[in-house]
N, C-alpha and C positions, 0 to 999 in steps of 0.2 A: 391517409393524406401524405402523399409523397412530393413534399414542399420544391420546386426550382432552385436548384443554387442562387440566381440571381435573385428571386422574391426572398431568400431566406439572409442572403448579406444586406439587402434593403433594412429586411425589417431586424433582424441585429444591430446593425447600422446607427439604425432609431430608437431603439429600447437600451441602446449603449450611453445613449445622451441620457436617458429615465432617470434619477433618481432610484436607488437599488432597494429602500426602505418605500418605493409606493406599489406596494403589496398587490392592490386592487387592478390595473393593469397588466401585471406580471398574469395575474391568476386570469383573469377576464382572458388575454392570449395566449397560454399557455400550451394552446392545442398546436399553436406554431410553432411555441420554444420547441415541444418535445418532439414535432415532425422535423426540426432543422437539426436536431439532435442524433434523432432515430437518421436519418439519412445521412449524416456524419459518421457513425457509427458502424451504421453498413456496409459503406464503401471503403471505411479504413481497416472493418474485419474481411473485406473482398481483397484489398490487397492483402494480410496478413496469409491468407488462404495461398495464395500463389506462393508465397515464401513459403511455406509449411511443404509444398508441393517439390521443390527444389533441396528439399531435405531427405537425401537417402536414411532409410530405416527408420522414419518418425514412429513411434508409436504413441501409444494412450493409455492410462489406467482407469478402463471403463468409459471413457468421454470425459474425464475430471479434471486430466491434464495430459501434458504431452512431456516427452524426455526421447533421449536418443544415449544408448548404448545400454549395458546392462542391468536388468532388473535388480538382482541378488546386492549391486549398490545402493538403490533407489533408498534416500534417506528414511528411517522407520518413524523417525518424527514425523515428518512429512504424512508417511502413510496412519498415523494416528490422527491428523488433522484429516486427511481425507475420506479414512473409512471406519476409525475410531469415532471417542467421543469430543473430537475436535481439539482446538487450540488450549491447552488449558496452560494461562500464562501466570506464574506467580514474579512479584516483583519487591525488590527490597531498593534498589540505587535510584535515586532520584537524580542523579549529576550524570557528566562526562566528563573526558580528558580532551575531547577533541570538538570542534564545532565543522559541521559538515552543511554544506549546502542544502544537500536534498533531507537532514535529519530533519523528521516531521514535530518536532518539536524547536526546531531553530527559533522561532521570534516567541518564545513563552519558557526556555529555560528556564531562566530564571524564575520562576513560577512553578511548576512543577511540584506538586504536593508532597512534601518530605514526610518516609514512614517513620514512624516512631521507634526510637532506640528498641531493638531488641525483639522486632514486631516486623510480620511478612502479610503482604496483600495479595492473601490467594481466594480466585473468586470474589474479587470486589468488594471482599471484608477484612478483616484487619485481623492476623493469630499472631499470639507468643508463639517460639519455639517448639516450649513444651506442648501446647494446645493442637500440636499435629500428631500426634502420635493416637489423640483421642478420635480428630476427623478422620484418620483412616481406619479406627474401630469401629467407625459409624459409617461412614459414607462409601457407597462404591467406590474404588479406586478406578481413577482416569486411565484410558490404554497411553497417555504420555502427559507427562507438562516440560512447559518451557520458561528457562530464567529470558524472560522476554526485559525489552525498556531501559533503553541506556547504556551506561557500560560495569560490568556486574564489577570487572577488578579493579574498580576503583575499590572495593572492600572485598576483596571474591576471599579473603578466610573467613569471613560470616556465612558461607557458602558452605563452605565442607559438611559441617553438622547437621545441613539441614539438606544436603544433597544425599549424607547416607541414610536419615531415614527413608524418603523414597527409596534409595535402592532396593531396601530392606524388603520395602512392599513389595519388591517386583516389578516397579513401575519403570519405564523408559525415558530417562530424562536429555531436554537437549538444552545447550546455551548459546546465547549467543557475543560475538566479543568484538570490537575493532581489532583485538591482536595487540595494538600496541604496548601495554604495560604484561602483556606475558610475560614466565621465564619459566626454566626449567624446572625450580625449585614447585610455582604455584602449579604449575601444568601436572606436577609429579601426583601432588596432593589432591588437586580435585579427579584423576583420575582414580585416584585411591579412593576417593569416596565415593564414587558411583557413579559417577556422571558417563554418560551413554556415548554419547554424540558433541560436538564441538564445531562450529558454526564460523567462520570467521567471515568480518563485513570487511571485506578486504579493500573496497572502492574508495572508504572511511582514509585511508593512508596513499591511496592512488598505488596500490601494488606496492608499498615500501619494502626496504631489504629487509628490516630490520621484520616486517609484520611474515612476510616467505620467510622468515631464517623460524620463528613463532610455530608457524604450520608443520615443517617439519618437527620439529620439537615435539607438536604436537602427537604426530602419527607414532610416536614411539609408545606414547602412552594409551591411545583411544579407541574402539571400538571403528570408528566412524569420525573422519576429519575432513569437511568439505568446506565450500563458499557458499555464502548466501550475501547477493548485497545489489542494490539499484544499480538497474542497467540505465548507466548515463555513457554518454559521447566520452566524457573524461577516464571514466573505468576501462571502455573500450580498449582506448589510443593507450594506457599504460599495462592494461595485459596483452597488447597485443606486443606489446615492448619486451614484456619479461613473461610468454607465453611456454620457451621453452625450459627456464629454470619450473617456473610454476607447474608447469607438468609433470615433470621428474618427480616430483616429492613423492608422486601416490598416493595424490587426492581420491576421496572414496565419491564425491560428485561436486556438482556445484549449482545451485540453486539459481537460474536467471529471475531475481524479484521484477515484474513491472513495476517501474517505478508512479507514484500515485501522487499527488500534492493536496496537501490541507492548506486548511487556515493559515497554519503556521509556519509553511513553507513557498506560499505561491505567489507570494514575492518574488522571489530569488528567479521566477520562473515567466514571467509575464514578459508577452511577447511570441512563444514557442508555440503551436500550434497543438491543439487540445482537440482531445475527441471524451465522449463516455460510456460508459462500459455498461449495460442495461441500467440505467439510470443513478447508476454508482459512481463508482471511484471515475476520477478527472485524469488522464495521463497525459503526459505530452507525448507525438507518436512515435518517436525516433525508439521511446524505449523498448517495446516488443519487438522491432526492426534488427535491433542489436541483439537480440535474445537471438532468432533466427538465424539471422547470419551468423555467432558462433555455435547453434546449435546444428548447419550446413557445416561448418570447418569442422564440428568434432566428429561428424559422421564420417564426414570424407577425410579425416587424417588419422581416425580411427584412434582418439583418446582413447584411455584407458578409465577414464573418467565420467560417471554418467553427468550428462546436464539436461539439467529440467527446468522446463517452461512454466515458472511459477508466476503465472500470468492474474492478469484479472478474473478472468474466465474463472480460474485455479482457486481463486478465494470465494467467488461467487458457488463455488460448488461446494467451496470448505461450508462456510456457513446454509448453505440450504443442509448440508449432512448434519451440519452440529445442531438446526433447529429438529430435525426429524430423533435425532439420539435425545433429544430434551422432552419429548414427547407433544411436539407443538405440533399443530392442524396440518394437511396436505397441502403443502406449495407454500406453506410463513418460512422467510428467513429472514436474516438482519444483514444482508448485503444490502446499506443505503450509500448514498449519500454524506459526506462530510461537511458539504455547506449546507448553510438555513436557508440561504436564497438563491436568486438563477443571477447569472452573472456573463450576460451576452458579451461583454467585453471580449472573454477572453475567447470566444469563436471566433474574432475578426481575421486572426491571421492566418485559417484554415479554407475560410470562407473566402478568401483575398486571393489562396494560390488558383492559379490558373489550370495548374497542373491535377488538382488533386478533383475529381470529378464527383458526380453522382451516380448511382445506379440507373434509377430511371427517374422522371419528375413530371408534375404533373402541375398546369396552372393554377392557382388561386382562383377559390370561388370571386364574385366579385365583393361580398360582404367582409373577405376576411385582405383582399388585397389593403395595401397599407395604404395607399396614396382617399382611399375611401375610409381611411379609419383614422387618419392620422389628426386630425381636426379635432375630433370627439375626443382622442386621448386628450392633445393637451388642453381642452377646455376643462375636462375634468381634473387634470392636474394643476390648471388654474386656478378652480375650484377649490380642491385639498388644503391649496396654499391660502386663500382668503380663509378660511376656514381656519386652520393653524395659528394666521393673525389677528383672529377677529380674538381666539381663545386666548393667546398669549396676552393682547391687549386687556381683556376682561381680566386674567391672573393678575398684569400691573396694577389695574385698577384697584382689585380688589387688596393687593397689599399695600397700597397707599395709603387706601380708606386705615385700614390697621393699624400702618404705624401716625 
């Protein structure tokens, strides 16, 4: 069913006004939500395509992602997430030093379950120190893990010790950092202990001097010293600012993340016009736009520096590979969704541009047009509601009688 723009801002329109908890409606039309979805999607991966097209030397690894310039830089974390056994993230920091817009943890910091002194969360269970040395006598060893979650130096010499056992294994490790609380002395030491790769969120500071003078630092000591960090409007306009200092350093690549919003960020974001990614992650679309366009400037100005399109797409393929290395059935992964519910609001303002078209469309039966359906929802919502106070009424009642 390939829904009309106009039937599909209609019935948004009207499931905008819903109540988000009446379940029953949501599901009952559902076959509209996902065709106004699916059609959304298409036409925003239609334009993506054209931009891909205007990119000298695009390539791909296997169809899993895309990058422009050298392979032999192409991050090995990365490539452990893509054709290894996935993302294997271990976490010890529960805090940060900075609060950032798009961090997907903004409206639940505080909240954030604190690991226990002396105790690391790898694989979703809880080890002592010493209780690693035994998992890797027993368990296959991962082709990579990441200090994923936060910002590791807020305590990163709890780090060292437990970065050169993996080394020890052989294993490939990466981190990730805002940069800001680096120095020469911790950068020296966690080199020294094994650490692979070194990740900076550099958007986290909007390109500060302070987090560039970091990266350099960095390169003296690492293997592999790139960016990784949400492609927003704001990161844009301040590396475009300090593109050529940042260049000089001898970045080994840089990671263009789509940027994606939860729960706990999409706030910050309401308003911007959203598309979704095979029934996944929610972005707003400006972000793969910005990936594009500098991954067109680095082809055509001929960086020394690969940049990779670590897109939606890019995770959607991470996780189908990590469910296939987990030995799960033909075609299971866990690329879903971050909300519990649909949330028509936030298509209004995609569904509104004028500019922003469909592929092709196709009228509504007449059973599913809205102006024929619109009645029966809200008698049944009407319904719900009598219902709800007949119950609440009978609760008062009955704790009257009690007390």
């Amino acid at each position: 069913m390939n829904i009309s723009k106009k039937e599909a801002l209609e019935w948004f329109e009207f499931l905008s006004e819903i109540p988000s908890d009446s379940q029953q409606v949501f599901e009952e039309y559902n076959n509209i939500i996902k065709s106004t979805l699916r059609q959304i999607e298409k036409s925003y991966m239609n334009e993506i395509k054209k931009l891909q097209n205007n990119i000298p030397g695009l390539k791909n690894l296997q169809g899993r992602t895309y990058y422009v310039g050298e392979e032999k830089n192409f991050p090995k974390g990365c490539m452990s997430c893509l054709f290894g056994d996935g993302l294997g993230g271990i976490r010890k920091t529960h805090t940060c030093n900075l609060t950032c817009k798009f961090c997907y943890y903004h409206d639940s910091m505080e909240d954030v379950e604190q690991i226990p002194e002396g105790m690391w969360d790898i694989g979703d269970n809880l080890y002592e120190e010493e209780d690693i040395d035994l998992l890797l006598s027993i368990q296959k060893n991962p082709s990579g893990i990441a200090y994923v979650y936060l910002e590791p130096f807020m305590e990163i010499e709890e780090y060292y010790s437990v970065v050169k056992k993996f080394s020890k294994a052989g294993i490939h490790q990466h981190m990730y950092t805002n940069g800001v609380l680096c120095t020469d002395e911790n950068l020296k030491k966690l080199a020294e202990s094994g650490l692979d790769e070194l990740r900076f969120n550099l958007g986290a500071s909007n390109c500060s001097d302070k987090v560039i003078k970091a990266m350099k630092t960095a390169k003296k000591y690492f293997k592999a010293v790139g960016i990784e960090t949400p492609m927003t409007p704001e990161f844009y306009e301040s590396f475009i600012e300090k593109k050529e200092e940042i260049l000089s350093i001898g970045l080994d690549f840089m990671n263009c993340a789509e940027f994606h919003v939860g729960p706990d960020n999409i706030n910050n974001y309401i308003g911007e016009k959203f598309y979704v990614y095979k029934n996944g992650y929610l972005s707003p679309t400006w972000s793969r736009k910005i990936t594009c366009k500098l991954m067109e400037m680095a082809s055509k100005e001929k960086w020394d520096m690969l940049v990779h399109d670590c897109s939606n797409h890019t995770k959607y393929a991470r996780e189908i590979n990590k469910a296939s290395k987990q030995g799960n059935s033909f075609g299971a992964h866990s690329y879903f969704s971050e909300f519990d519910r649909q949330l028509p609001y936030l298509f209004l303002p995609i569904l509104k541009d004028k500019d922003f078209k469909f592929l092709s469309e196709t009228p509504l039966p007449e059973n599913l047009k809205l102006e024929n359906c619109k009645e029966a929802i809200l008698e049944s919502l009407s319904h719900e509601e009598s219902e709800e106070e007949f119950y609440q009424g009978f609760e008062d009642y009955i704790n009257n009688e009690e007390n």
